[in-house]
Residue, then its C-alpha position, 0 to 999 in steps of 0.5 A: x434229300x441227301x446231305x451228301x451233295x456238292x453243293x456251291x457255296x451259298x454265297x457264290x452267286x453273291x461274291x460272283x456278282x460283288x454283292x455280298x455284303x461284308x462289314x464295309x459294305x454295311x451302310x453307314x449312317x450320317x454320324x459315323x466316325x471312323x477311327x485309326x491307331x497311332x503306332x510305335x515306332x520302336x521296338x522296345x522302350x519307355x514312353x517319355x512323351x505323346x505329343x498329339x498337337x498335330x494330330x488334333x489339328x489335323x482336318x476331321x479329327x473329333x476325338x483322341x484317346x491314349x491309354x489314360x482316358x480309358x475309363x475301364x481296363x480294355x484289354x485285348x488279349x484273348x489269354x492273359x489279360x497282358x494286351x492293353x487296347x493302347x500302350x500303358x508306359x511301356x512299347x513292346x513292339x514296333x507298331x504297337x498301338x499308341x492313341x485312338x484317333x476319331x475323325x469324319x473319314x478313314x482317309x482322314x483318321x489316317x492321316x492325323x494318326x501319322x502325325x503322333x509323335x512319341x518320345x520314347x526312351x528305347x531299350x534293347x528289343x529282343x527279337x530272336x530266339x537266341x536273344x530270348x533264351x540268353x535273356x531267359x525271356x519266356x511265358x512259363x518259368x521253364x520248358x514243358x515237356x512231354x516224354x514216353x520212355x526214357x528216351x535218353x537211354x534208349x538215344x544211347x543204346x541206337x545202333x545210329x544216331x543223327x542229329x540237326x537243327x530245322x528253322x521254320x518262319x512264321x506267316x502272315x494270313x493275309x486273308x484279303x478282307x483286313x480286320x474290320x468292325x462297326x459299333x452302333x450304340x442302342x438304348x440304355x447303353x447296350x451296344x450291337x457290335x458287327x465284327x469280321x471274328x471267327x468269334x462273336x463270343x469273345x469279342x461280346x467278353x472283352x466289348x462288354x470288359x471294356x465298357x463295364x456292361x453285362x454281356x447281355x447288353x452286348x450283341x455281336x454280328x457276323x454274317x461273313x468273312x473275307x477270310x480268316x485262317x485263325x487270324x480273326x480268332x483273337x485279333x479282331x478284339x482291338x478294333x472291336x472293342x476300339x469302336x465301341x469305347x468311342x462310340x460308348x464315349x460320343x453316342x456316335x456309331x464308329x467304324x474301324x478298318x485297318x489298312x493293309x500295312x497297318x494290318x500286317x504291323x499290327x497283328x499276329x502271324x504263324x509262330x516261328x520254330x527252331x527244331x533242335x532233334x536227335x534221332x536213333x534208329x537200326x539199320x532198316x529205318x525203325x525209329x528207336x527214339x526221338x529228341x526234340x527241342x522247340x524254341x517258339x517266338x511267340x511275340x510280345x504278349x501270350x496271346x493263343x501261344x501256350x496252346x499252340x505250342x501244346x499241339x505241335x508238341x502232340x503232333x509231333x509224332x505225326x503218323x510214326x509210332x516211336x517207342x521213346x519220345x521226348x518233346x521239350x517246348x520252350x516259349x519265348x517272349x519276344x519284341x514282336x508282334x504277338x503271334x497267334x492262331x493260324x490255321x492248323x495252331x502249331x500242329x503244321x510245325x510240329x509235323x514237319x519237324x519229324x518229317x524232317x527227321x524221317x527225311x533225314x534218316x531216309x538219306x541216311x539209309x539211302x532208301x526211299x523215304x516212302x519206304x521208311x515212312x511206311x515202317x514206321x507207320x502206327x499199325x493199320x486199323x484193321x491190325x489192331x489190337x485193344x490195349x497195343x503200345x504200338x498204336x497209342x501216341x506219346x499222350x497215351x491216346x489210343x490210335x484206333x482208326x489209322x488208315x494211312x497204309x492202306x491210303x498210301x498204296x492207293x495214292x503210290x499205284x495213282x499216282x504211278x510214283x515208282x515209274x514217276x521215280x525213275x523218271x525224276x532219277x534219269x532226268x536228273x541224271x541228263x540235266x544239269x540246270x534244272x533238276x526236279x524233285x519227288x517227295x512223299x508225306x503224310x498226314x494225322x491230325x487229331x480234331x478237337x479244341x485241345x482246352x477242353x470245354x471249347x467243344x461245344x456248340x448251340x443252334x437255333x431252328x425254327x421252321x415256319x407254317x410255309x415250311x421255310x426254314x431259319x437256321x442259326x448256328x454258332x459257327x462263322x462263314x470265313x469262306x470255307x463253306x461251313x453255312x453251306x454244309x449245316x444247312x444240309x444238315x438240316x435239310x436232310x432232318x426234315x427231308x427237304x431240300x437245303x434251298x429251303x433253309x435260310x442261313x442268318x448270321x452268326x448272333x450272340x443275341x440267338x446262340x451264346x456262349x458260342x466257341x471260335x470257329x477254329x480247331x476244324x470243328x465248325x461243322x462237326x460241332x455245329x452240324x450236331x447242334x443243328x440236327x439235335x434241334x432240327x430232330x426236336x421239331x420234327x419229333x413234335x411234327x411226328x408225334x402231331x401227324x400220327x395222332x393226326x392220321x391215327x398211325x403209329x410214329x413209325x410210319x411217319x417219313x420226311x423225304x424229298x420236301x413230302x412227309x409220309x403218314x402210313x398211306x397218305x402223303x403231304x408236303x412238309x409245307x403242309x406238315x408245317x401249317x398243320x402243326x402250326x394250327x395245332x400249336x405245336x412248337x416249330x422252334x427249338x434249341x440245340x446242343x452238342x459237346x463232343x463226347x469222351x475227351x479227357x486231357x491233362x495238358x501239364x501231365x501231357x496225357x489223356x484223349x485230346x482228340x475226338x479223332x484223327x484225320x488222315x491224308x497224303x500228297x506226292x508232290x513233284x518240283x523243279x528248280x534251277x540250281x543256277x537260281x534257286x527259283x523253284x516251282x511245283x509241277x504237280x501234287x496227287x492228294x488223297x484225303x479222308x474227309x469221312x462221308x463228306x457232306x459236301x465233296x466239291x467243298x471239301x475238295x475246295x478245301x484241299x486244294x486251297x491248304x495244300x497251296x496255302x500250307x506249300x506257300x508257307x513253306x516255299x515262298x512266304x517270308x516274315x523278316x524282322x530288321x535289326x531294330x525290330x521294325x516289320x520289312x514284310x509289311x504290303x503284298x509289294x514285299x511278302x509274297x503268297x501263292x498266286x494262282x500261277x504258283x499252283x501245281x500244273x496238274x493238281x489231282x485230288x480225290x477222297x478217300x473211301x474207308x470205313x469210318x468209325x467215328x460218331x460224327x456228323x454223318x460219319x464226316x470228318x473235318x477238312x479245314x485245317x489237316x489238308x494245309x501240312x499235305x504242302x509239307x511234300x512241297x518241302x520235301x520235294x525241293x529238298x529231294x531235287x536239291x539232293x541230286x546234286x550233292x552226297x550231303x544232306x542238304x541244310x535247306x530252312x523253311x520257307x524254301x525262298x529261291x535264296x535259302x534253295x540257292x544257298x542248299x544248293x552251295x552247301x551239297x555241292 
């Protein structure tokens, strides 16, 4: 069987259907308490007082829990030991979690946590970064940075020079099943954790802290999410370890799920960006030097921040090879909710800053910012040399597989761009009102956790005497189609078809000490884990059939469910049982950690990355001037998944980052009031992609190159890289803006109808 089929996902029939199970759709037993947060109301003060006289005498209510009847330290924080499960004296943001209420029902545990009252002496929150750099209020005492020549000096010796400020907005992930968990006690104090995470793991780490137990007395399930993006990879500590803290205290199994607005109080989103750049260049576009400044609001806590700064600081080059570089990163603490993972983890924002550069300097020019992104290009794969600067990043990590020139040819003559071109240019030319924009942008973006021992992965197989195989795997199903993919792998091992395969829930009791599904490495490290223990087996199956059927090893073949043996033929079924009746083992472990990385975060040098993934988009828009509203006509993308496993989920994949990244840029505003209180709270006021606001024509295909990295099948990973294709969204708004106006327009992300509205008043 071949791994490389578009499969459906492997649940598709069941979500079809409403039949696949999630975590609320679990049967609950008998004695079950459901459990909610009482939150601040403030952004920043001290706690004088928590009055839980209403809450106990609230209907159902059966246990309250503040900070102080804690026996163990429950911390939540997947970083810094800096996030306790309820407020300690202090609130540092509004919704902070204040006590624990258990009661007979969601709806009435909800009820009675709306009845806390707090006292709190307030202070001053801060909530921008302005504010946090005048308070100096930072997670490391000074900025890191990252720098390759003297960048300064070659600043100065430009013959032009440019430079602006970029504010980018965070966003909400909004995945449509909310942060969920249900703890059930077991014997001796153990207790079985099922939890919506994209990591079992950690969750199992910080149950087992809470509790005070062993982390073998902790067991965590996950089969599937309803969507995670990053947001389930640190969030879904709180009411995990919640659950199990009441349920350690009562016997009684307890469940927690956060309602919507609670949800989007509580936890994380994207971290928001100012962009401060100062870029030199000659006269044809060559970039000489580039200067940026990163000011990130990354919350309350430090949560993921450190690292996720770190990778928009390394993406900060995106596909340009430019000689003197320097990245200055700023990460400012801050009375909001902590940000956190999402998908792409700082690489969207870091990409964008230098497409706003090349963008900038292309009008500048007045070229075609095709044209001048194409000469600033790393040097094609084909055309480089060992050793050559002009192919190694700002890190000093060699770029040997670049293939983006010649995949933006054949996206350009695709999607007919030129002609595409002059017709946006004569229709803006004859219509006054609505104006399109067309824009350009690429993509490379390195795979790997960038902390480096997070590369690995285990899996376990079995395979049983009818031939059925069981597969378990580290990685989680968030609905991007991971379990759909490594069970493929495992078919092809064997030969057999993926139906065969049995995909189980991800379970720190079969695979541990398992890394978060994150970083796009699900199926790279999984996949390899899986076939690392799928070719255990079926060497032992080889070695017994060519002793069996006295043949030499070589003429044994697993193909289309039949095993070969020189001239005789079996079912892999029958394969199995004769194996089986001869006691050899059908059950392995397997192992992978991703080879040759070696990175030094504080120097910023080394080879973070396995590889790169590329892709490119054109995107085309029109909007109102009068307005501002806006909406995407059309989007051509072309994207290198390697080899796909699976081509119909990988283009699934695409389609869905694109819109989901274009969202983030155009539509998806986090707004803060002055007091610090979250306004963006419910769908009623934050407003994602509908499928209405997908492009008109959406015209994806995959890239067929030579692929040269040792992965899984020679794949590549497609989960996050495809989200910053909806940088050309962006783009295109920005280029329609421009058709009004000589000036370069000072347009913000995300592109509401509001922040074009007011681009459009600055050119005019």
């Amino acid at each position: 069987m071949s791994s490389r089929q578009s499969l459906s996902h492997d649940s598709a029939a069941l979500h079809v259907a409403g039949s696949a199970r999630y975590i609320d759709d679990i049967p609950e037993p008998p004695d079950l308490l459901h459990l909610a947060f009482g939150l601040s109301n403030r952004a920043a003060g001290r706690i004088q007082n928590i009055d839980i006289a209403k809450v106990k005498s609230a209907q159902g209510v059966k246990a309250i829990l503040c900070a102080e009847d804690l026996e163990f330290a429950a911390d939540t924080s997947p970083s810094n030991h800096d996030e306790p499960l309820l407020a300690r004296g202090e609130i540092y943001f509004d919704g902070q979690p204040v006590v624990l209420v258990a009661a007979d029902s969601h709806i009435a545990a909800r009820k009675a946590a709306r009845k806390l009252r707090l006292q709190i002496e307030p202070r001053s929150p801060i909530l921008t970064i302005e504010e946090a750099l005048a308070a100096n209020s930072r997670f490391e005492d000074g900025p890191r940075i990252y720098e390759r020549g003297n960048c300064a000096e070659a600043l100065a010796k430009s013959p032009r020079k440019l430079n602006d400020q970029l504010f980018i907005g965070g966003q909400e992930h909004f995945y449509l099943e909310g942060q969920v968990a249900m703890a059930w006690p077991q014997e001796n104090g153990d207790m079985h954790i099922f939890s919506s995470t994209q990591h079992p793991t950690e969750i199992q780490h910080k149950v087992a802290d809470a509790l005070n137990l062993s982390m073998a007395s902790v067991r965590v399930e996950t089969r599937r999410m309803g969507g995670g993006f990053g947001g389930k990879e640190s969030q879904g500590n709180a009411p995990a370890i919640a659950c199990a803290v009441v349920a350690q205290r009562t016997g009684r199994p307890c469940k927690m799920r956060y309602d919507r607005d609670d949800d989007m109080r509580i936890t994380g989103k994207r971290h928001d960006f100012r962009i401060d750049y100062e870029v030199g260049f000659d006269d044809d576009g060559r970039i000489l030097a580039v200067s940026f400044y990163h000011f990130i609001r990354c919350g309350w806590s430090m949560d993921l921040s450190l690292p996720v700064a770190d990778r928009a600081m390394l993406h900060a080059d995106n596909a340009y090879f430019i000689p003197s570089m320097r990245i200055e990163s700023h990460r400012l603490r801050t009375n909001t909710c902590s940000a956190t993972a999402f998908r792409g983890f700082g690489g969207p924002q870091g990409m964008l800053g230098i497409e706003r550069v090349m963008d900038h300097v292309a009008h500048d020019l007045k070229v075609d910012p095709v044209i001048l992104r194409q000469r600033n290009y790393y040097r094609s794969a084909a055309r480089v040399k060992e050793g050559e600067q002009a192919n190694s990043t700002h890190y000093d990590m060699p770029v040997n597989d670049f293939d983006l020139h010649e995949m933006t040819e054949r996206l350009l003559i695709d999607c007919d761009y030129k002609a595409r071109r002059e017709a946006t240019r004569k229709w803006n030319k004859h219509h006054q009102v609505l104006r399109r924009g067309l824009a350009f942008s690429p993509v490379k973006f390195g795979i790997s956790f960038t902390l480096t021992h997070l590369n690995q992965a285990g899996a376990l197989v079995h395979v049983y005497q009818d031939g059925s195989v069981h597969l378990n795997h580290g990685g989680t199903e968030m609905g991007q189609g991971l379990f759909q993919k490594v069970a493929q792998v495992a078919a092809r091992s064997f030969g057999i078809s993926s139906a065969q395969v049995k995909i189980t829930a991800t379970d720190t009791g079969k695979v541990p000490n398992t890394s978060a599904t994150a970083a796009s490495s699900g199926s790279d490290l999984n996949g390899m884990a899986t076939k690392a223990a799928c070719d255990c087996i079926r060497q032992r199956m080889t070695a017994h059939l060519a002793s069996q059927y006295q043949t030499d090893p070589d003429q044994v073949t697993f193909k289309n469910g039949l095993v070969r043996i020189g001239d005789d033929c079996i079912t892999f079924a029958e394969a199995a049982k004769s194996a089986w009746m001869a006691r050899v083992s059908l059950s392995s472990t397997g192992f992978y950690k991703t080879p040759n990385l070696e990175w030094d975060r504080i120097r910023g040098t080394g080879k973070p990355f396995h590889y790169f993934a590329y892709g490119c988009a054109v995107s085309e828009v029109v909007l109102d001037v009068l307005t501002g509203e806006n909406r995407i006509l059309r989007a051509d993308i072309l994207h290198d998944v390697g080899a796909s496993i699976n081509p119909a989920i990988d283009i699934g994949q695409i389609e869905g980052g694109y819109v989901q990244g274009a969202g983030w840029l155009t539509t998806e505003e986090v707004v803060w009031d002055q007091s610090g209180r979250l306004k963006t709270h419910a769908p009623s006021t934050y407003k994602i992609p509908a499928c209405s606001d997908r492009p008109e024509q959406f015209n994806v295909s995959l890239w067929k190159g030579e692929y040269r990295t040792d992965t899984i099948y020679l794949s590549k990973a497609v989960g996050e890289p495809p989200l910053m294709l909806g940088i050309s969204a962006f783009l295109a708004l920005r280029d329609a803006i421009s058709s009004i106006g000589s000036r370069y327009p000072n347009l913000h992300a995300p592109a509401t109808a509001e922040a074009v509205w007011r681009a459009l008043k600055g050119v005019a």
